[in-house]
N, C-alpha and C positions, 0 to 999 in steps of 0.2 A: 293353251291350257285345257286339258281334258275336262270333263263335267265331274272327275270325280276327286279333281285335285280338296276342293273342301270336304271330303271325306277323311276325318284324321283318326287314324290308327284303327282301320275297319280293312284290312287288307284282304279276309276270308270273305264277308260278306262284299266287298267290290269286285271281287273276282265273280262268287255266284251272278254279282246283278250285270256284270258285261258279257257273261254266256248267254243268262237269260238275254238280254238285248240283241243280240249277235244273230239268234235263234226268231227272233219279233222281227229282227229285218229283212230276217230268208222268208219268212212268211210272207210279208206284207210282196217284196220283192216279187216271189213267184205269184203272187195275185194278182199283182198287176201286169206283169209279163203275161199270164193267163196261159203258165204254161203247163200247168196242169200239177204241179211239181207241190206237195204236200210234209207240212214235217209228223211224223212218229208219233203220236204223244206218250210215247216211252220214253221215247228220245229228245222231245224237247225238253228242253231249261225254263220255257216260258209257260206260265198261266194267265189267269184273266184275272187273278185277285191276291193282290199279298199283304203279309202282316206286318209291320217291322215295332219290333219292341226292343227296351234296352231303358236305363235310367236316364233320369232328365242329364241333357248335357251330353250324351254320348250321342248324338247325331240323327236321330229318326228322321225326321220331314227334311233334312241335308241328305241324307241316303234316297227318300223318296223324292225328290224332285233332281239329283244326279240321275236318276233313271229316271224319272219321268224324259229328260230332255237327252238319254241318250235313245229312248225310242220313237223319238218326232228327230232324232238326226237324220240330215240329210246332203251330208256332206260326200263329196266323189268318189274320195279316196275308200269307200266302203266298196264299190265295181271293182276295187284292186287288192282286196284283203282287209282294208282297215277296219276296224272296230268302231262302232256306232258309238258318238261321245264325244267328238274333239273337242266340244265347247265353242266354237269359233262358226261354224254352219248359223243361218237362220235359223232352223229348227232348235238347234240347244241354246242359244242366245236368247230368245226369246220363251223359252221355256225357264229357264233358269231365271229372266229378270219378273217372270209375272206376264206376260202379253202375251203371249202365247194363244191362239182361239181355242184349241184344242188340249188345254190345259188349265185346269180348273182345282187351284189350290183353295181347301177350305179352313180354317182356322177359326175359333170362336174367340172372343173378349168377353163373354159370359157364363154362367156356371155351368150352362149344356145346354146340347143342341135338340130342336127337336123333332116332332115328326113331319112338321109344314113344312124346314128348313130340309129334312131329307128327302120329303117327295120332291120338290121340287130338282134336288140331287139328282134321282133317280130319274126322273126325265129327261135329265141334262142327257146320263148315261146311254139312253135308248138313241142319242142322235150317233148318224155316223157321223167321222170327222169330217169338218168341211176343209181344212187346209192341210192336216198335219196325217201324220201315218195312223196316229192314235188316236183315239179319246180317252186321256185320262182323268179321272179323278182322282187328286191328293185331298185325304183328309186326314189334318195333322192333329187333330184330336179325337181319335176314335171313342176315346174312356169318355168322352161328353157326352153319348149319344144316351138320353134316356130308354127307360125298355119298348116303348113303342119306337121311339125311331130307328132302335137297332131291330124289329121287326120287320119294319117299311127297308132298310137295307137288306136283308137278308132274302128278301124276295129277289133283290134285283141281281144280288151276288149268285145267286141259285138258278137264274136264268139269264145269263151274260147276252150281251149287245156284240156282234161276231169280232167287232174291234174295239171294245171299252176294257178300259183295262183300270180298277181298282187299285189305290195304292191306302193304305189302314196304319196310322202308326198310335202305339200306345205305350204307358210305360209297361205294361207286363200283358201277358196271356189271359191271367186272371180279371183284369181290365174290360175285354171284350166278353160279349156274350160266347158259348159256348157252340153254338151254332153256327156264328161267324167263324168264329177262329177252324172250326173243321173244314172249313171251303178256302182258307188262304194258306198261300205258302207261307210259312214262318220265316223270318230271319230276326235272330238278337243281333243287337248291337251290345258292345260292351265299352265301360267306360276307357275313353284314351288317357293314356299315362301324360304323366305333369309335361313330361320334357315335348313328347307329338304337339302338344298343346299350344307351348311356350313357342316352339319349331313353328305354327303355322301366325302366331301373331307376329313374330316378328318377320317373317317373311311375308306374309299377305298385307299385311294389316301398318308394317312399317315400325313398330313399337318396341322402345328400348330395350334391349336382352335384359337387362337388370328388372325394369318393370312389368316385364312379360313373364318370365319367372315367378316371383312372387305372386302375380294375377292368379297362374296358373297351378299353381301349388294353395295359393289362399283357396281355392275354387273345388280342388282336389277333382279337375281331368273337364270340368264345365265347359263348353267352347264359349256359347254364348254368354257366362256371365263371367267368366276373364277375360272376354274383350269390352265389357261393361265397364268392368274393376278398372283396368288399364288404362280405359278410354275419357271415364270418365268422372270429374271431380267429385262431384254430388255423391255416387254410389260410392270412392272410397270414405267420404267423409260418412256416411250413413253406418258404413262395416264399422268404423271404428267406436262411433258411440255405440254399435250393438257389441263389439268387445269387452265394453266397459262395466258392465252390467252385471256380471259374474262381483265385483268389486265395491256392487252399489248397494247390494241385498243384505246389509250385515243387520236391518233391522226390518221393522215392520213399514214405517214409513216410509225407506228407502225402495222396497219393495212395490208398494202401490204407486208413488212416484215412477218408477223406473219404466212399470205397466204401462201407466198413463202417458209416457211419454214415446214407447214404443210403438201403441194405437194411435197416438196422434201420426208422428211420423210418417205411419202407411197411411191415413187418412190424408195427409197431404199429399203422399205418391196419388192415391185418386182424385184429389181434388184438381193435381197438375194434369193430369189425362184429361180430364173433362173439362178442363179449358182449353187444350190443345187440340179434341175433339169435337164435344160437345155441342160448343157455337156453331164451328162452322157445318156442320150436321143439321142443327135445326136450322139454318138459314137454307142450305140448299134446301131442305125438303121443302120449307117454305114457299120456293122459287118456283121448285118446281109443278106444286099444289096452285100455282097461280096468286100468289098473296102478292098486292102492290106493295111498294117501298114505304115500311111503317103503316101499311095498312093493315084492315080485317082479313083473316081469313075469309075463304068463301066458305060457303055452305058447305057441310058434309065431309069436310077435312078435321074432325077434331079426332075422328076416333084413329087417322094416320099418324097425327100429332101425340095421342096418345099413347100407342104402340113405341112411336123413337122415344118419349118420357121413361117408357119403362125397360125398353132395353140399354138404355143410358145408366139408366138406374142398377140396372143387374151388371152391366160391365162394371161401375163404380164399385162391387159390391166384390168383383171376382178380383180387380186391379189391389183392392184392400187387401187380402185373402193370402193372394201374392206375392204382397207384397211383406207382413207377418210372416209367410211361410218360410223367404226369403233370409228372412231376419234371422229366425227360429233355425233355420238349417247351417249357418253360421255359429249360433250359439253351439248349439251339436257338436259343431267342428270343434271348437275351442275347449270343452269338457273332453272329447276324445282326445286333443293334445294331451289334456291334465293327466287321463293316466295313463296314454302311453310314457308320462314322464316318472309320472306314480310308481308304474310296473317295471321300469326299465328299459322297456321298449324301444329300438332301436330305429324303427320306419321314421320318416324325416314329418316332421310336423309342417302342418297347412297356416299354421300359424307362428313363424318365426321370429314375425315382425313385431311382436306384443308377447317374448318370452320372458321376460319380466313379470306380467302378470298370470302368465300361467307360471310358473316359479313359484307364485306367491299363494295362488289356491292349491297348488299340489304339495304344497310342502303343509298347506293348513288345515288340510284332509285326508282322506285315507281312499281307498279304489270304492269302497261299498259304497259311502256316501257321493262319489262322483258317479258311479251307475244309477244311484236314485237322482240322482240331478237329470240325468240325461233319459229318462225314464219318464221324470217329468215334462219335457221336455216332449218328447214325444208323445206325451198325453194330452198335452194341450193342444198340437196338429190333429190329434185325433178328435178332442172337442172341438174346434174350428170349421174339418169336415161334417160335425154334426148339426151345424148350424150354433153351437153357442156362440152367448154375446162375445165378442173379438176382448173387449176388455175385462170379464169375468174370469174367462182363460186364460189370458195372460195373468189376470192379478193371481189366479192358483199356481199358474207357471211359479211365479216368482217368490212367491211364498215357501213353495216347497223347496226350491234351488236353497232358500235362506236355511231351510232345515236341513237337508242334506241327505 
């Protein structure tokens, strides 16, 4: 299995990233050979820093760690023509599971990253590899970086380390600072179509054609949360009480109700994370702070202790967030049904499995009043990004959906 088989319906951008890699290994190759032998940089495919953007669900930090581990391949067949990638080498096995020494995937659980978290980055970056061809950095959330940490990176993008190689994913251009983005190579990704989608759960993933289907179409092209949907009981039972809600609004009560119970919902997605985490978090730090079994701290550990409190606290905070947004982008889907039913529209609905109830609001409304729903609807993701309270925006959400 090649490193790019979980790349689903990215067939332009996978071709760019196995030139570029192909081009990383004649490099690295004649380096160590010390044969003197250099590539063009007209002619190479390869850089030291790339961007990849595309909407949630279309594959970024899948695209960047497929290359990450097809340039620490180091499989034979490469002395005989092959393409760096088989996936089955050391090099991409271990890159792709996370172990990798020379591969340093960054991800946050909080609302952004900042500038401690990227010096430290960037130092990573100044080392040469110890085992692997590269050193790379994936960082799969670039749009976290506040503006001083995307300062502290752009220093180190602007002066590369001769073998560290940058990987940047964000959902758009706009995302990244302007500065950054002129030093990476761009690559979009675009969203894969139902059927790629459907195609890779039931082949990878084992999962009934009938229910991978549906996953994948509820999902409208999502990888990650069609294999959610598919996989898992909880999140279908969750989509469905957020279907239901379009149906619950017909008054004011039902309204504030329906809010309250959408925020609790994602309150319990973070409360389930921080029991799943949380514990055993503060027990290693604990351990490792020297604290006896049910004993005191020692001295001078509170302000360590205080740090995990609060970034516990800020993943809580981002896991909610998420979690509503989640919700909120499903709602979306289901008014979009409403008028492509409305309009006549012939594209196949994300939502077939509950046409009944879209039947029943598009037949009790008109196209105007379903764009202000979904207008609203979008304005409450935008108050949520603002920091409003989770249930003040929801309760306007729902209020205005009632009015139409």
């Amino acid at each position: 299995m090649a490193v790019w088989d979980d790349l689903v319906g990215q067939e332009r951008v996978q071709a760019q990233l196995a030139a570029a890699a192909r081009d990383a290994d004649a490099l690295v190759t004649a380096v160590a050979d010390q044969s003197g032998a250099t590539l063009a940089p007209a002619a190479s495919k390869m850089t030291h820093a790339w961007l990849f953007t595309g909407p949630p669900g279309s594959g970024r930090s899948t695209a960047a760690r497929a290359f990450a581990a097809a340039l620490q391949c180091t499989s034979p067949d490469r002395a005989l023509g092959g393409a760096p990638g088989c996936g089955f080498c050391d090099g991409c096995h271990t890159s792709l599971v996370g172990t990798h020494a020379d591969v340093e995937v960054v991800r946050t659980d909080v609302l952004s990253i900042g500038v401690k978290e990227t010096r430290d980055l960037v130092r990573r970056a100044q080392l040469s590899p110890a085992t692997g061809r590269w050193q790379v950095i994936v960082l799969e959330d670039a749009d976290r970086l506040t503006e001083g940490a995307g300062n502290v990176l752009l220093k180190a993008i602007e002066e590369p380390a001769p073998r560290t190689v940058w990987l940047l994913c964000a959902p758009s251009l706009e995302d990244v600072l302007p500065t950054i983005r002129s030093r990476c190579r761009h690559l979009t990704l675009s969203t894969p179509s139902v059927d790629a989608v459907a195609d890779v759960l039931i082949r990878r993933d084992g999962i009934d054609p009938e229910a991978a289907t549906i996953a994948a179409r509820a999902t409208q092209g999502h990888i990650g949360r069609a294999r959610r949907l598919a996989t898992d009981e909880r999140a279908r039972a969750r989509r469905a009480v957020v279907l239901k809600l379009p149906l619950r609004v017909a008054d004011i009560g039902g309204c504030l109700k329906a809010a309250q119970e959408l925020v609790d919902a994602a309150g319990e997605d973070a409360k389930q994370v921080a029991e799943d985490v949380d514990v055993k978090e503060t027990e290693d730090l604990k351990a490792a702070l020297g604290a006896a079994s049910g004993g005191r701290m020692p001295r001078g550990t509170a302000g360590a202790m205080k740090e995990l409190a609060d970034r516990q606290k800020r993943r809580s905070t981002r896991t909610q967030r998420d979690s509503l947004d989640l919700a909120l982008t499903d709602l979306t889907g289901f008014y979009r049904d409403v008028l492509a039913l409305q309009l006549g529209s012939r594209v196949a609905l994300a939502n077939e499995d509950v046409r009944d109830s879209l039947d029943r609001i598009a037949q009790g409304s008109t196209p105007e009043r379903t764009l202000r729903r979904i207008e609203a609807i979008i304005a409450c993701r935008q108050a949520l990004d603002r920091n409003v309270a989770p249930l003040l925006a929801v309760e306007a959400m729902t209020v205005a959906l009632r009015a139409g």
